[in-house]
C-alpha positions in Angstrom: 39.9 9.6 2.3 40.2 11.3 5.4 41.9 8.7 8.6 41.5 10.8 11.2 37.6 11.1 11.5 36.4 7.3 10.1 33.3 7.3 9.6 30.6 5.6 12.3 27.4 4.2 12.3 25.5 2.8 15.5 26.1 -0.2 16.4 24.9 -3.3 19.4 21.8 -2.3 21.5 22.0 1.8 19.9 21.3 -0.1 16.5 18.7 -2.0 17.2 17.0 0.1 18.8 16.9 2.4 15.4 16.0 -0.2 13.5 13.1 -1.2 16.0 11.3 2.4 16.1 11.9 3.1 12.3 9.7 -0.2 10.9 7.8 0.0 13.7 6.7 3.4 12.3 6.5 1.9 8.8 4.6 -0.6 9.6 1.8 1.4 12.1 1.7 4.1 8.7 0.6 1.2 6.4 -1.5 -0.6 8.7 -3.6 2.2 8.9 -4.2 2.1 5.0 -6.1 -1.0 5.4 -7.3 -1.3 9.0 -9.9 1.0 8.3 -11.6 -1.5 5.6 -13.0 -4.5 7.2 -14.6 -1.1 10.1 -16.4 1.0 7.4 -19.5 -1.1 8.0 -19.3 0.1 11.5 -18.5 3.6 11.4 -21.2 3.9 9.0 -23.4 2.1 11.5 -22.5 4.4 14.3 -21.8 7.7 12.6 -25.6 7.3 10.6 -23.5 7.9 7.3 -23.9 5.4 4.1 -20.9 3.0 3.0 -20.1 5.4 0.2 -19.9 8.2 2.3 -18.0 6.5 4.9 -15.3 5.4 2.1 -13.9 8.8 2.4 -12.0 7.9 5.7 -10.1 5.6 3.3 -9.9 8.2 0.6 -8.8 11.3 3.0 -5.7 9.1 4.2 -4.9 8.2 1.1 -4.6 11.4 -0.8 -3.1 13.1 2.1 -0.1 10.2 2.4 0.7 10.7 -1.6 0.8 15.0 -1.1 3.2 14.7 1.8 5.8 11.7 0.5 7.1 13.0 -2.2 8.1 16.8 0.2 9.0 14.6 3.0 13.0 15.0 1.5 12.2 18.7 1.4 10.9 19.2 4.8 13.3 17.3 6.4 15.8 19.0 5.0 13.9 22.5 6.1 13.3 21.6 9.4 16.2 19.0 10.3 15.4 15.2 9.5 15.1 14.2 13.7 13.0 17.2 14.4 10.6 16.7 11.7 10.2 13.2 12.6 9.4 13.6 15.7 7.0 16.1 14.9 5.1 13.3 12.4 5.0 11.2 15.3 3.1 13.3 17.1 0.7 14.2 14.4 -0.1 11.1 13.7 -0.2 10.1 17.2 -2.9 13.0 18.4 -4.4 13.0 15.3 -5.2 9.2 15.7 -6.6 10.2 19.3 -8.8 12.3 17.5 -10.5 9.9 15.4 -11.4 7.6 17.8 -13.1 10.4 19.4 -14.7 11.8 16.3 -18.4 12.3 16.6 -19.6 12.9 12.7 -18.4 11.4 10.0 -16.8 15.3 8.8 -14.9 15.6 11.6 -13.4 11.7 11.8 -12.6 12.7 7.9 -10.5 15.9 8.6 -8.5 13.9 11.2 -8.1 11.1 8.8 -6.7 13.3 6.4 -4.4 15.0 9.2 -3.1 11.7 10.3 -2.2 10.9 6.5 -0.3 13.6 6.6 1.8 12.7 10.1 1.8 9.1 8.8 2.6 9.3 5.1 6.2 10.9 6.7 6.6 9.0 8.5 7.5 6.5 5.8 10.1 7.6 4.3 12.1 9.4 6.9 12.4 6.4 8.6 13.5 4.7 5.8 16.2 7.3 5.5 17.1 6.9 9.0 16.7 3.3 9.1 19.7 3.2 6.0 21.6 6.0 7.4 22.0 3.5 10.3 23.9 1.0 8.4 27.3 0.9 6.5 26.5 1.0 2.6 27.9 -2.6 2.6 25.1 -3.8 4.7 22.2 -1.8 3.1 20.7 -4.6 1.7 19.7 -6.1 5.0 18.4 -2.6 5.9 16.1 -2.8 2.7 15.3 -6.1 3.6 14.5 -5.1 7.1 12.3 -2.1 5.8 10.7 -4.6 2.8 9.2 -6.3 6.1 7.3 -3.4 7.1 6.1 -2.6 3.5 4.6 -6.2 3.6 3.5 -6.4 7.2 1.3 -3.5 7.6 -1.0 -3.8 4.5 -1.3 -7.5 5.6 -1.6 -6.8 9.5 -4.3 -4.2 8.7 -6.9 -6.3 7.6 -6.2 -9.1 10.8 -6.3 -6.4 13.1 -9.3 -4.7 11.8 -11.6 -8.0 11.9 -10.1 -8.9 15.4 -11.0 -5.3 16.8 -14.2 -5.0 14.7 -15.2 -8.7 15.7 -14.4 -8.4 19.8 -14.6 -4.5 20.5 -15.6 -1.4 18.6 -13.9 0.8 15.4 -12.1 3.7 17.8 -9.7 1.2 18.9 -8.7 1.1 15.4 -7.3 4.4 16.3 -6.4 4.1 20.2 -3.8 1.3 19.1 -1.5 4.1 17.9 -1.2 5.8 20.8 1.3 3.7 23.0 3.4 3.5 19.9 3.7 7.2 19.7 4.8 7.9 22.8 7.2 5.0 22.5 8.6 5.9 19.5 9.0 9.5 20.6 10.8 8.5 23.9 13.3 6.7 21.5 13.7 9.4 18.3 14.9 11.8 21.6 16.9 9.3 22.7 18.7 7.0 20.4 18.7 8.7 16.3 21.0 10.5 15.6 21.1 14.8 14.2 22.7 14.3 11.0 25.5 16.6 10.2 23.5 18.7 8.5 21.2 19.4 11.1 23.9 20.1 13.6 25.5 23.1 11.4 23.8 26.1 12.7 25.0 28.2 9.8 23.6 25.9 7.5 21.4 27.3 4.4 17.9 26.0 4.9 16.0 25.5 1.6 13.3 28.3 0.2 9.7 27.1 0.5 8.2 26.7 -2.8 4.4 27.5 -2.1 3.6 27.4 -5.6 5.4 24.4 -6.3 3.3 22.5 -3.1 0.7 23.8 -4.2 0.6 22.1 -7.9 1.7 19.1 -6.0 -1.2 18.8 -3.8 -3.7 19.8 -6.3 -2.1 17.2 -9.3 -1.3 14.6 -7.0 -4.4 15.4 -4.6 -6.8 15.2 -8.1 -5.2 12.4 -9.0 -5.4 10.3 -6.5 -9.4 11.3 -6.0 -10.0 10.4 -9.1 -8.4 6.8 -8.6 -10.1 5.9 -5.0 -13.8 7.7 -5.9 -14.4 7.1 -9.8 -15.8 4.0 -9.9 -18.3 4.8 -7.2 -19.0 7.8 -9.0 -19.5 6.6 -12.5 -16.1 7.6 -14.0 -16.7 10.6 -16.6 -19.9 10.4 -16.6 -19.9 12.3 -13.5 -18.7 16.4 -13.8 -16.8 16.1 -10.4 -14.2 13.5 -11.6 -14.0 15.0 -15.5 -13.0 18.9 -13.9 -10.5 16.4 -11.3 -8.9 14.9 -14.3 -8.4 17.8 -15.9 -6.3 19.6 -12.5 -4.9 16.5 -12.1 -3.1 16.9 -15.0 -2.8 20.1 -14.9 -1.0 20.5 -11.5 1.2 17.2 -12.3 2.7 18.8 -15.1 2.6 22.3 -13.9 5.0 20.8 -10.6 7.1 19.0 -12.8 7.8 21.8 -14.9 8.7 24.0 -12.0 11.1 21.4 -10.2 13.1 20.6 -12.9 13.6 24.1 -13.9 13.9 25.5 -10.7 17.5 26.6 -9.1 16.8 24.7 -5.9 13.8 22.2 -6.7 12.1 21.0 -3.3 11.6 17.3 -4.6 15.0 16.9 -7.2 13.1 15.0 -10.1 16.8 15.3 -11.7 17.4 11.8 -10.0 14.6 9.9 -12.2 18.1 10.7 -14.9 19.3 7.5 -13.2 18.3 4.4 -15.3 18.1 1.8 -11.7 16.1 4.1 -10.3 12.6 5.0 -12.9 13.5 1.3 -13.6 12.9 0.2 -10.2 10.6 2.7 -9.5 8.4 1.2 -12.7 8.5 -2.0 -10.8 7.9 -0.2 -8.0 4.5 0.9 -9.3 3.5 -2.6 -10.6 4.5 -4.1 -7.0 2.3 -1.4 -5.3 -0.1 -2.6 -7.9 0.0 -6.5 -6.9 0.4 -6.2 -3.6 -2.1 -3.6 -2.3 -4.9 -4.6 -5.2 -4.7 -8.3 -4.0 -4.6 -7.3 -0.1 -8.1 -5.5 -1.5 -9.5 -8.1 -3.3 -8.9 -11.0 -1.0 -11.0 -9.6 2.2 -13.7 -8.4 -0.1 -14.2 -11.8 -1.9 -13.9 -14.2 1.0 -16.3 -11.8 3.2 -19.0 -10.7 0.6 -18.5 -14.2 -2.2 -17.7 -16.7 0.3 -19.1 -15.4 3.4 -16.3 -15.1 5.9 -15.8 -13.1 9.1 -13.8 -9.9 9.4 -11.6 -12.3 11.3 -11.6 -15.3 9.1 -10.4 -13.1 6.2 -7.6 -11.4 8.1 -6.4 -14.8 8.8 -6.3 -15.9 5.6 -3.8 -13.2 4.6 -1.4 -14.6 7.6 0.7 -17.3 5.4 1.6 -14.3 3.2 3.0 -12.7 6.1 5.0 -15.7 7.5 6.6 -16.7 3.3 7.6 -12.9 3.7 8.9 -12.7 7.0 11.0 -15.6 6.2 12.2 -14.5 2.9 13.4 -11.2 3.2 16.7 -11.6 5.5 17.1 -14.2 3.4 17.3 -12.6 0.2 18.8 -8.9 2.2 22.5 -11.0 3.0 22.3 -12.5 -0.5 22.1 -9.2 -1.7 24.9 -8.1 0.5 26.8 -10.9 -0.6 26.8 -9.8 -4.3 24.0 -11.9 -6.1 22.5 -9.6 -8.6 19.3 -8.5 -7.7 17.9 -9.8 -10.9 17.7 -13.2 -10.0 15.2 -11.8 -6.8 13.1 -10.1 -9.5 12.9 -12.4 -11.9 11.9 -14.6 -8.7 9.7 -11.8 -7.1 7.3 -11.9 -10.6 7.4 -15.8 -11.3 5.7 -16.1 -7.7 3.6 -13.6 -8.4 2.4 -14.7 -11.4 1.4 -18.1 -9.9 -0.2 -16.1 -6.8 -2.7 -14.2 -9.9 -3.3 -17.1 -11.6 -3.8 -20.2 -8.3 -6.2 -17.3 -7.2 -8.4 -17.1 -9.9 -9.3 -20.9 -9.7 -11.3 -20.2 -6.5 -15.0 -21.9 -6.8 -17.7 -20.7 -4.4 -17.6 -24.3 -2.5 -13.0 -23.6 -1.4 -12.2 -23.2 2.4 -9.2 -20.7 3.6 -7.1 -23.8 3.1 -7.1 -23.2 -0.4 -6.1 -19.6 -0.2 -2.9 -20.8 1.7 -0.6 -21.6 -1.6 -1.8 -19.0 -3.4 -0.8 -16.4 -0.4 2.6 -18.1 0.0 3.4 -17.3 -3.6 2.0 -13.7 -2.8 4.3 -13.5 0.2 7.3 -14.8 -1.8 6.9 -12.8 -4.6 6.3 -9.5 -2.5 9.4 -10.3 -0.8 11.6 -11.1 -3.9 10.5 -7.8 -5.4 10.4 -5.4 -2.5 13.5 -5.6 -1.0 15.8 -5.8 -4.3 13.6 -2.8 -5.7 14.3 -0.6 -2.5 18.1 -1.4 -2.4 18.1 -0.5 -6.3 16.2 2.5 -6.0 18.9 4.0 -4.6 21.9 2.5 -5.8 24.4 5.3 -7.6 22.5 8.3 -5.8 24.3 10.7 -3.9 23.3 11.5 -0.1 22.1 14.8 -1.7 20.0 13.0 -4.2 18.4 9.6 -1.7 16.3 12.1 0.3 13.9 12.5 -2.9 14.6 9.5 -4.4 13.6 7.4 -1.7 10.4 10.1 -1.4 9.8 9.1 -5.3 10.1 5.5 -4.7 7.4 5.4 -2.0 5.3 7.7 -3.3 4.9 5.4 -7.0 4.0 2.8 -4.5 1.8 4.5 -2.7 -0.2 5.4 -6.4 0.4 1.9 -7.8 -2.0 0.7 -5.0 -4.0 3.2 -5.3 -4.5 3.0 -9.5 -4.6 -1.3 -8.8 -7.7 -0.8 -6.5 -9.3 1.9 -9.0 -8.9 -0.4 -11.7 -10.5 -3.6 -9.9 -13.1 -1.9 -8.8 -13.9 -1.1 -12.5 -12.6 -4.3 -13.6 -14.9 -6.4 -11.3 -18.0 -4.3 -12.0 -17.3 -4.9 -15.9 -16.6 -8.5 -15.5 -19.9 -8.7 -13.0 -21.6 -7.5 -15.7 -20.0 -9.9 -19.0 -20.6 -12.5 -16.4 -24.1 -12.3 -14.9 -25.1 -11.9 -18.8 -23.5 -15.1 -20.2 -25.2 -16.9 -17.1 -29.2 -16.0 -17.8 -28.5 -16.4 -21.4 -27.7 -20.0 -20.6 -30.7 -20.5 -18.3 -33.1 -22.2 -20.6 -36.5 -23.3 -19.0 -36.4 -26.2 -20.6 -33.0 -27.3 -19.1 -34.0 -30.4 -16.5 -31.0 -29.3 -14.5 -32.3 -25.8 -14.0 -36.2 -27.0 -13.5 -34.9 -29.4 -10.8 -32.7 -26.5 -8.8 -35.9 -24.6 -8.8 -37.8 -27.1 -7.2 -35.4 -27.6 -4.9 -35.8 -24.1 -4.2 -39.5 -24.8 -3.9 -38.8 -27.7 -1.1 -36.9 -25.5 0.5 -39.2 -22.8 1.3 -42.2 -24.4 1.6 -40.2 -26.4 4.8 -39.5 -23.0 5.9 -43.3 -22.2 6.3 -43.2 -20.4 3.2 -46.9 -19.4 1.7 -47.4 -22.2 -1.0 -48.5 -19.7 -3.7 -45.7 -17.6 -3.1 -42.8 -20.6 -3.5 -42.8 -19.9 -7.2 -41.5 -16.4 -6.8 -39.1 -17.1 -3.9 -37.0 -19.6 -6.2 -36.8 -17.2 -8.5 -35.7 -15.0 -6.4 -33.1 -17.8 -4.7 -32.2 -18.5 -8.5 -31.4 -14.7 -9.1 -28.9 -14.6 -5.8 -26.9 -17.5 -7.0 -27.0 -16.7 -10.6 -25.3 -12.7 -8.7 -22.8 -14.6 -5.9 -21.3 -16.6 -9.3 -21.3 -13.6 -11.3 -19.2 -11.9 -8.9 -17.0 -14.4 -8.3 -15.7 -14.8 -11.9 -15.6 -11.3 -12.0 -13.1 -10.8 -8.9 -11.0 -14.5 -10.0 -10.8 -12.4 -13.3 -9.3 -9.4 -11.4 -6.3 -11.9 -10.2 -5.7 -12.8 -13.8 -5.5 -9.0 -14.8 -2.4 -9.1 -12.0 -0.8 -11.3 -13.4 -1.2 -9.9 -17.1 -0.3 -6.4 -15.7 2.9 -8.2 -14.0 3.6 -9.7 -17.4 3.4 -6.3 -19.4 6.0 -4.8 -17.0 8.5 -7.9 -17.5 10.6 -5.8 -19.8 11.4 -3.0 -17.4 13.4 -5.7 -15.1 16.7 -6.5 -17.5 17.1 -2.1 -17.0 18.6 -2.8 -13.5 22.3 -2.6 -12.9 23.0 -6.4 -11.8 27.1 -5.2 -11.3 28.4 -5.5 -7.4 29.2 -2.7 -6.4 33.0 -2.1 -5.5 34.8 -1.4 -2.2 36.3 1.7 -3.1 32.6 3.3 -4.3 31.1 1.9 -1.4 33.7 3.9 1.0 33.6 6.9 -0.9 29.8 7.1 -0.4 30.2 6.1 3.3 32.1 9.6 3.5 29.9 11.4 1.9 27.4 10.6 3.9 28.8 11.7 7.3 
């Protein structure tokens, strides 16, 4: 240990001012993979394109933020971490511009995918950043500090959507990044820090593997096309997804081949050696799962089942947001203090457990009130999981080794949201289906109960002015919508149950994580390695 050159982090206004820009940037990156949903109606509307069609300003973003996470390690250590996030600041910035002025759906598409790019880096370098900025004592409340981001864009996304959507029209969607672009620009020049790395000018900058970017970008890219488009496409029934399958797996294994038997691997898959970190990472996955599938569900339901506002729905997901907020510096100084992180996950699944099963007990007759338990428990239990899960991740890596593990642990979230929404989506039109069956086998003409809804049906539209001779066929036609609105509403309260079974299966993977604090000498001995 070295006494003449201790080592020093920021500190006072210097600090905060890191810790403001880096979740700032966190958060603006995830709210924009969710803001778009409650607008697709719109920019379909405006940009003559179908709803289908228009889903691939979701999918572009997507697949674009899960090619560039797991490089953002490499890159940064290619181009110098401060200069390359500054440069993803500014993509994303100008590429956001250039959505709101796209005038076909193409070109709003290729700047979707452009700003995935800028803004799926943006993620993890400023989670590096963000824990560079703090003593590895204090970490904890770093993750916890980052953990609110993680939660706070996917939920913001859908509030500010509907409010936009509701009030003003889709580009703003865009425009909104702007001023936090040039903000965060401003204060990158200013106030982070060149690590020393970056301020060797003899140091050995890292080959680029084209070949190995490439395999990512096709597995990865494949992969996660295949997860966002096969349900609308009829799974392997359709040529497209069966021939994406295929170089999805190909390219997956081809890159991880290559990294982990190459000299200098771009993204060091070595690290998944490190039992805390695939065990947290596993978590990881199943957290990504919960949190973005329900963020999905929950707008979907309470707009198309229950017949809420853009708005309305948004604001339903605010009591999640609040239990979070609350919880996470909570649980980042108990952390800090030494409690194992155990006790947060075992915590972290209980809540969300109760948040998949309260859910699926909606009826078509609740109001948002009822919603507001069942999103505290979601808030609670994302908070309990993320931040314990972030700190673990990287517990026992070297500086060397948390660029990519980091990269790796966003990245499996990134995909667990992505495979939770593919599988609703196919688990809702399955259970639509199981559903809507059992119900018209159960109508039976002879039931009174049914013969007196019909003529209630009947009352109905003949008050309307309704032709008398066509009554007949109108109730059955009334009969058929509700017989559809309860169908689908089973079917998505079934998709919170298959939450909480997935949470269930994954139980195991939890009693892998070091619970040990870790000591004062190791936690000194890393602070030197890192400066």
């Amino acid at each position: 240990m070295s006494s003449e050159s201790p080592t020093k982090f920021p500190t006072g206004f210097a600090r905060a001012i890191i810790v403001i820009t880096t979740i700032s940037a966190a958060i603006m990156e995830l709210i924009d993979t969710s803001i778009v949903n409650v607008a697709l109606t719109d920019i379909s509307g405006n940009l003559g394109a179908t709803i289908e069609d228009t889903s691939w300003v979701v999918t572009a973003y997507a697949i674009a933020n899960v090619i560039i996470i797991p490089l953002t390690g490499f890159f940064a250590r290619l181009f110098g971490r401060k200069k390359y996030y500054i440069a993803s600041i500014f993509i994303f910035t100008i590429s956001s511009y250039m959505c709101g002025q796209a005038g076909s759906l193409l070109s709003l598409v290729i700047w979707r995918f452009i700003q995935g790019i800028g803004g799926g880096a943006l993620l993890s370098t400023s989670q590096g950043i963000l824990f560079d900025a703090f003593e590895p004592a204090k970490r904890p409340i770093a993750a916890a500090m980052f953990g609110m981001g993680i939660v706070l864009g996917p939920t913001i996304g859908p509030i500010l959507g509907g409010l936009i959507v509701d009030n003003y029209s889709w580009p703003l969607i865009f425009y909104i990044n702007i001023p936090f672009g040039i903000v965060a620009t401003i204060l990158t020049l200013r106030y982070i820090r060149r690590t020393e790395d970056e301020k060797n000018p003899n140091r050995q900058k890292p080959v680029i593997d084209f070949m190995g970017i490439s395999f990512l970008a096709v597995g990865v890219g494949s992969l996660e096309y295949v997860l966002e488009r096969g349900e609308a496409d009829d799974w392997f029934q359709d040529k497209t997804i069966i021939l994406l399958t295929i170089l999805a797996a190909v390219g997956i294994f081809s890159f991880i081949y290559r990294e982990l038997v190459a000299e200098k691997p771009m993204v060091n898959l070595h690290v998944m050696k490190r039992r805390n970190l695939w065990a947290s990472n596993v978590l990881t996955f199943a957290t990504g799962f919960g949190m973005f599938g329900s963020v999905f569900i929950f707008p979907v339901l309470v707009q198309r089942i229950l017949g809420y506002s853009p708005t309305d729905a948004g604001i339903g997901l605010v009591p999640s947001a609040i239990a979070a907020i609350f919880c996470m510096p909570i649980i980042g100084r108990r952390l800090g203090a030494g409690t194992p992180p155990l006790v947060f996950v075992v915590i972290g699944f209980i809540f969300f457990i109760l948040h998949g099963y309260t859910s699926s007990l909606v009826t078509p007759d609740v109001g948002l009130p009822f919603f507001f338990w069942t999103q505290v428990f979601r808030g609670i239990g994302t908070a309990c999981l993320t931040v314990p899960l972030i700190n673990q991740a990287v517990v026992g890596l070297t500086p060397q080794e948390m660029p990519s593990g980091i990269a790796l642990t966003n990245m499996l979230r990134q995909l667990g949201g992505a495979f939770g929404i593919a599988v609703m989506n196919t688990f809702v039109t399955q259970r639509y289906a199981v559903h809507r069956t059992d119900l018209v086998s159960n109508l039976q003409v002879s039931d009174p109960n049914l013969l007196l809804r019909l003529s209630q049906y009947q009352a109905g539209a003949l008050n309307a002015g309704i032709n008398p001779t066509q009554t007949t066929n109108f109730s059955y036609k009334l009969l058929d919508l509700a017989v559809t609105k309860q169908s689908y509403l089973m079917a998505y309260a079934d998709t919170f149950l298959l939450i909480t079974l997935f949470f269930v299966c994954v139980i195991p993977f939890m009693f892998l994580l070091k619970t040990q604090k870790v000591s004062k000498a190791t936690i000194q001995k890393i602070a030197e390695e890192s400066h």
